[in-house]
N, C-alpha and C positions, 0 to 999 in steps of 0.2 A: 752955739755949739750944736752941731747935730745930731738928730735923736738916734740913739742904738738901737738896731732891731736885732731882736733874735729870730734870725731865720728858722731854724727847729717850729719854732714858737710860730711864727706867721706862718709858716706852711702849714701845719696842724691846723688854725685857726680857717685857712681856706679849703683845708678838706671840710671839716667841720659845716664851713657854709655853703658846701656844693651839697657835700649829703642831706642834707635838709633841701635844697632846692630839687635835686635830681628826687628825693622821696616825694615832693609833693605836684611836681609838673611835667616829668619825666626829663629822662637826657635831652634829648631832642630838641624839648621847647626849651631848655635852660642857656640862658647863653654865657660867654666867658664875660660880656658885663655887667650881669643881673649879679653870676659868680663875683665878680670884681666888687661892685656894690656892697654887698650881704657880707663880704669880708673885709669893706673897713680898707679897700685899697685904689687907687686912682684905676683908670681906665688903661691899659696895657702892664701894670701893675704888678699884676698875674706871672708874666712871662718870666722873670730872673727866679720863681719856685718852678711854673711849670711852662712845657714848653708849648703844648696844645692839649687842646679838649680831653684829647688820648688819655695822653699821659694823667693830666686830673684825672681819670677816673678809674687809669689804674692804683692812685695812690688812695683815691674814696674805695676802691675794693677790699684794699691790704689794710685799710683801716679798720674796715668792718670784719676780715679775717682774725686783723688780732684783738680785737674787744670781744668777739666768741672767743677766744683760746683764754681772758681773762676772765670773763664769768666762769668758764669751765674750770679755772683753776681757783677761781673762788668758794666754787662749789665742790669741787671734788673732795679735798680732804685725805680719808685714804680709802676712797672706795676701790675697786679693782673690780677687773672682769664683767658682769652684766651689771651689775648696777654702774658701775663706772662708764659703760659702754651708753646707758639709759640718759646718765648725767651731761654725758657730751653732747649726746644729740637731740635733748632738750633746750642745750643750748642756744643749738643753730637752726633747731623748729620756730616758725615764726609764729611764736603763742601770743605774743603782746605787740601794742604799738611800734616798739623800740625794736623786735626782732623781725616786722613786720617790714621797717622804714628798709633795713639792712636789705631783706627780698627784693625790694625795689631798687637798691642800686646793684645786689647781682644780676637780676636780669636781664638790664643792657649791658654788663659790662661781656656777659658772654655773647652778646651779638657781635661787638666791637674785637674782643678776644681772636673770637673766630675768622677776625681780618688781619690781625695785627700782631704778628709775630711777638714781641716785647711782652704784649698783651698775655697771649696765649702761656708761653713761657709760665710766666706769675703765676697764672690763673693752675698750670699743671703741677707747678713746684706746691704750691699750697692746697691743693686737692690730695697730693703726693702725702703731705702731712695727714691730711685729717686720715688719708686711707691706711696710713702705716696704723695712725694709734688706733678706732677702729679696728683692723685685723688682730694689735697687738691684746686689746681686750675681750676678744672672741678666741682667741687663743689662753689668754687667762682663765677663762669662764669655762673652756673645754677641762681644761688642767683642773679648775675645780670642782669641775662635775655640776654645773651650773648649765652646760647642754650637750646634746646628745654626742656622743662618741663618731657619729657618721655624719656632721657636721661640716661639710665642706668651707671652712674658714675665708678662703681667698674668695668664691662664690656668693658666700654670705656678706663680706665686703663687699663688693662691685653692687648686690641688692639695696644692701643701705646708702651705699654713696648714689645712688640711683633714686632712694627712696626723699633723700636730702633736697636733689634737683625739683622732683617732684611736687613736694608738699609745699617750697615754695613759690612753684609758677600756679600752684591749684590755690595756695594765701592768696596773692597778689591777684590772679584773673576772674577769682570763684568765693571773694573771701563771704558769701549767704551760706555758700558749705564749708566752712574751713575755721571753725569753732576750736577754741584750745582745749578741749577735752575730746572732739573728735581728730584729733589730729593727736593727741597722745595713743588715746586709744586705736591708732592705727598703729603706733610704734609700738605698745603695750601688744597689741594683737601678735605682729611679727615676732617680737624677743619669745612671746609664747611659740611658736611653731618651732623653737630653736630647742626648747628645751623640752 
C-alpha cells in the first residue's frame, strides 16, 4: 500500500530545511539538492511543493513573517499603544539566534523580491501589515497621551519600518556592534523622542 503524505506537512518540513540551510550558507551557495537532502526527499523531489528556488524562498520568508506575528501574539496580551508598539518590534529585532537566523533569510529574499514580481507583491502585502499595526499603535499611544500631540504618525511609521530593515542588515553584516541590549536601546532611545 502506498505511504500517505501530507502535503501541508512536507511542505512545511521543507521550508523548515531551507531556512536552516539558507541561515547557515546563504541562498546562493544552497542548492535545491542539499534542500532536497536536509528535507528527507529524493532528488527532484522538491518540485510537486515548489516550483523553483524563487518560489522556496518566498514561502521561507512568509514563514518567518508569520512566526514573528506568533510570538507577538504570545506576547502581547492586552498591551496597546507604546508598549504594544515596543512588544512587536522586539519581536522582529534580531536579539537572539533564532531572530537572527530569520535576518538572514530576509535579506536575500529582498534582493530576489526586487526581481520578481510574485516576490515583490508578498514581500509589500506583508510589510503592508506590519506598517498598518504599527501606525495603528502609534495612533493608540497618541490617543492616550503616551506621545507628543505633534507627533506625525504616518512619518513615525515609515521611521520604524525603516528602522526594522536597518538593524537587521546592521545583525547580520556588523553582528561585533549589534548586541541585544544595544539594539533595544536603540528602539528604547527612539519610542523616547516620541514622547
Amino acid at each position: 500500500m502506498p505511504k500517505i503524505v501530507d502535503h501541508d506537512e512536507r511542505r512545511l518540513s521543507i521550508v523548515h530545511a531551507t531556512w536552516r540551510l539558507i541561515a547557515a550558507k546563504g541562498f546562493r551557495a544552497t542548492t535545491m539538492r542539499e534542500i532536497a537532502k536536509a528535507s528527507g526527499v529524493a532528488n527532484g523531489g522538491l518540485f510537486p511543493y515548489f516550483r523553483n528556488k524563487e518560489e522556496l524562498i518566498g514561502a521561507t520568508f512568509e514563514h518567518v513573517f508569520e512566526a514573528t506575528n506568533e510570538r507577538f501574539a504570545a506576547v502581547r496580551a492586552d498591551l496597546e499603544g507604546l508598549p504594544a508598539l515596543r512588544a512587536l518590534m522586539l519581536q522582529i529585532f534580531p536579539l537572539d539566534e533564532e531572530r537572527l537566523l530569520e535576518a538572514r533569510i530576509v535579506i536575500p529574499f529582498w534582493e530576489y523580491a526586487a526581481n520578481e514580481p510574485e516576490l515583490l507583491e508578498l514581500h509589500e502585502r506583508t510589510m503592508q501589515q506590519w506598517r498598518g499595526e504599527i501606525s495603528d499603535h502609534l495612533e493608540t499611544a497618541k490617543r492616550l497621551g503616551e506621545i507628543r500631540d505633534d507627533v506625525d504618525v504616518a512619518r513615525s511609521t515609515d521611521l520604524f519600518m525603516a528602522l526594522l530593515d536597518g538593524v537587521q542588515v546592521v545583525a547580520v553584516v556588523s553582528p561585533g556592534t549589534s548586541s541585544a541590549e544595544r539594539l533595544t536601546g536603540l528602539l528604547d532611545g527612539y519610542l523616547d523622542l516620541l514622547r
